[in-house]
N, C-alpha and C positions, 0 to 999 in steps of 0.2 A: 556736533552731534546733537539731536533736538533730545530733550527731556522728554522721558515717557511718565503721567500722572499714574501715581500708585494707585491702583483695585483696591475700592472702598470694602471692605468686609461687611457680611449681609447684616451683622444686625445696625451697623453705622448704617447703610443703607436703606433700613428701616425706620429709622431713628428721624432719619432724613424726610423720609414720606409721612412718617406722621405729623412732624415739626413742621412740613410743608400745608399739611392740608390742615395744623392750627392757624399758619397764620395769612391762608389764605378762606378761612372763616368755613372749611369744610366742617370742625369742628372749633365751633366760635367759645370766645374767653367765659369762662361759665357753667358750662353745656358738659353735658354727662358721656362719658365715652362709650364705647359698643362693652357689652362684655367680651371678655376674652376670649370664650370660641367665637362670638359673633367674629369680634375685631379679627380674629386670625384668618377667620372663613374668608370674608371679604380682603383683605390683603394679598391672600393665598401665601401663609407664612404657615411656620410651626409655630405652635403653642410657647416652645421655651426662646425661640428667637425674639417674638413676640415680646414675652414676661423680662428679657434681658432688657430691649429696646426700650419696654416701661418704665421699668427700672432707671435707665441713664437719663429718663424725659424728668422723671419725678426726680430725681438728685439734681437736674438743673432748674427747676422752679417752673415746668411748662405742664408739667402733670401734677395734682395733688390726691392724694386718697381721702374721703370721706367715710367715717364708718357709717354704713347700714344704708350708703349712697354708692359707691365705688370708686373709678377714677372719674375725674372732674379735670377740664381745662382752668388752668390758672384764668383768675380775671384780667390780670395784669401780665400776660404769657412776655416773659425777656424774648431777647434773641438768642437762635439756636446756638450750644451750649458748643458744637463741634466749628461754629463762625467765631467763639470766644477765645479765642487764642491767647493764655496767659503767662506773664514770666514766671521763670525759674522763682525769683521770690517772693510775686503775687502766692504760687501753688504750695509754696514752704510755710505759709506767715504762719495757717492756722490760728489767729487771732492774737499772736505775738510780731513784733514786727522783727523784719531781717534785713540783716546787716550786709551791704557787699563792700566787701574790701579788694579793690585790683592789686593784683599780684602782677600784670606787664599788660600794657596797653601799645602794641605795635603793628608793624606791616612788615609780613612775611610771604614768600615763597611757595605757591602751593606744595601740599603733600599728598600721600597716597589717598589719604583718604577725603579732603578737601577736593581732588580733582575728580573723584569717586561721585561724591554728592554734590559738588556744586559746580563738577560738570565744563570744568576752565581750564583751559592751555596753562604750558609749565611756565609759559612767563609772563603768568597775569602775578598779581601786586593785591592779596584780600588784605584786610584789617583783623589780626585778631586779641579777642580777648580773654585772660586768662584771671579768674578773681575766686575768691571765696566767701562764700555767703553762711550767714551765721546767725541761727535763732536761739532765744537763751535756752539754757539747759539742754542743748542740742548740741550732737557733733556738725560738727560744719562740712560742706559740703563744695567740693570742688568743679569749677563750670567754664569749659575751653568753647568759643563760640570763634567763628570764623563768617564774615561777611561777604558776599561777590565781589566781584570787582566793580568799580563807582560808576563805570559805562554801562554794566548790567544795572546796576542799583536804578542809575537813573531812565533806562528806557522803560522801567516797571513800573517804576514813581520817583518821580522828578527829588524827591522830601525826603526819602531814604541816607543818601548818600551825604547830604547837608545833613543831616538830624545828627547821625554817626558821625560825623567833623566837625561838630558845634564844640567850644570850650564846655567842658563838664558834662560832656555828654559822658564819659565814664566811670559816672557814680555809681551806675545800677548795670543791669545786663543788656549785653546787645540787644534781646530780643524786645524788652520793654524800650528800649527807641525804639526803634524800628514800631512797635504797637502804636507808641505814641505818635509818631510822625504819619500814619496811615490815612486819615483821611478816609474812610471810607472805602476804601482798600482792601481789600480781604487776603487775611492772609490762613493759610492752614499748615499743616502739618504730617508729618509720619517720623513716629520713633517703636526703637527696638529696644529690648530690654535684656541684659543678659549677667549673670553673675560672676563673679572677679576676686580678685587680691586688689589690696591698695598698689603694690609694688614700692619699691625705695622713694622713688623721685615723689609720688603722688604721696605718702607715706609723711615725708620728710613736710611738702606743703601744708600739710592738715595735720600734722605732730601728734601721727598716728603709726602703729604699729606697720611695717611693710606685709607684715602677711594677714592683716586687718582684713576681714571681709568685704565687700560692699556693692552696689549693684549700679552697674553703668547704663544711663540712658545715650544712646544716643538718637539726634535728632536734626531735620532737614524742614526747613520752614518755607515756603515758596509762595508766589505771588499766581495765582494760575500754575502753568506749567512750569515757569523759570523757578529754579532755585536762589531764594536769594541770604541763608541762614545757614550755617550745619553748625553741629554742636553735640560737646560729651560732656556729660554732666558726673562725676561719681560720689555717690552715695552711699559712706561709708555705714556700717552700723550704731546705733544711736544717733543716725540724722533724722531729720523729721521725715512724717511720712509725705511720699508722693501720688496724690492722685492722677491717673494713670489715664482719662478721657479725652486724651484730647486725639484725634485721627481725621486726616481730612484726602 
């Protein structure tokens, strides 16, 4: 069954058009942007689509605001902010560093929701990994990541499926291999967000109450069309916070 790529949401979609036309020098590093009826006018956007999209350009260092100037292109404009695809404990550190400890490093049987998202026959063979990441003063935070199978891995990129079978490759989270091994590669993303109990098992991992709050990410990481990532993240109460930008 081919993968169908998830519908970008309008203001990702706009985000995209203005990050496109920074860095193809429509609006070059420097240079003052329209004002915001101008800019909406010419788009053909609303006003609040517009000011959200702003918003995610300036939180990635591609817009800056000047008082008594407006918004201005960074000089130095990064790359766009939704191509930056980063781990589960790049997005936790907040300026402290995090800790990943594996909890089981094996190769299992797809299940409902693996053959869901990454879209594989019942007698493929994925990798998965199950750890908990821990920033100080922080509750720590439980992360089940599942990778495709090593034939998908590699017709997408060859570096993939080596990266993930290196000795020590499981220090850190599947998805930072996988970042790391890219190459130029681009990888994106789509997660859901939805609120939970810890339950017993998940509970007992993070020596946490079973009817502890917390809020589960899950998420589907792909190369193009093919999937080659899925993953739940749960985020009990008093983990760090998670910023939430990342949609591709």
């Amino acid at each position: 069954m081919a993968a169908s790529r998830p519908q970008r949401r309008p203001v990702v979609a706009l985000y995209e058009r203005i990050a496109d036309a920074v860095h193809d020098g429509t609006y070059p590093p420097g240079s003052t942007l329209p004002s915001e009826p101008r800019l909406a006018t010419e788009l053909g956007v609303s006003r609040p689509a517009l000011r959200e999209a702003l918003l995610l350009l300036q939180e990635d260092g591609l817009v800056t605001v000047r008082r008594g100037v407006g918004r201005t292109v960074s000089d130095s404009p990064p790359r766009r902010g939704f191509e930056r695809l980063r781990p589960l404990e790049e997005l936790l550190a907040g300026g402290d560093p995090v800790r990943v400890s594996a909890l089981l490093r094996a190769v299992e049987e797809p299940t409902d929701f693996t053959t869901q998202h990454l879209l594989v026959p019942a007698s493929s063979e994925l990798r998965f990994w199950e750890s908990v990441l821990t920033a100080p003063g922080a509750a720590g935070v439980l992360s089940q990541e599942w990778a495709a199978p090593d034939d998908v891995l590699a017709a997408v990129h060859p570096a993939f499926a080596d990266a993930l079978g290196s000795p020590g490759a499981g220090g850190g989270s599947m998805l930072a291999v996988l970042a790391g091994a890219s190459r130029g590669v681009t990888l994106s993303a789509h997660s859901q967000v939805s609120a939970t109990l810890l339950g017993r098992r998940r509970g007992k991992q993070l020596d946490r109450a079973p009817d502890t709050p917390a809020v589960l990410v899950t998420q589907v990481v792909r190369v193009g069309s093919a999937p080659v990532l899925a993953a739940k993240h749960m985020l009990p109460t008093g983990a760090p916070a998670l910023p939430l930008l990342q949609s591709g």
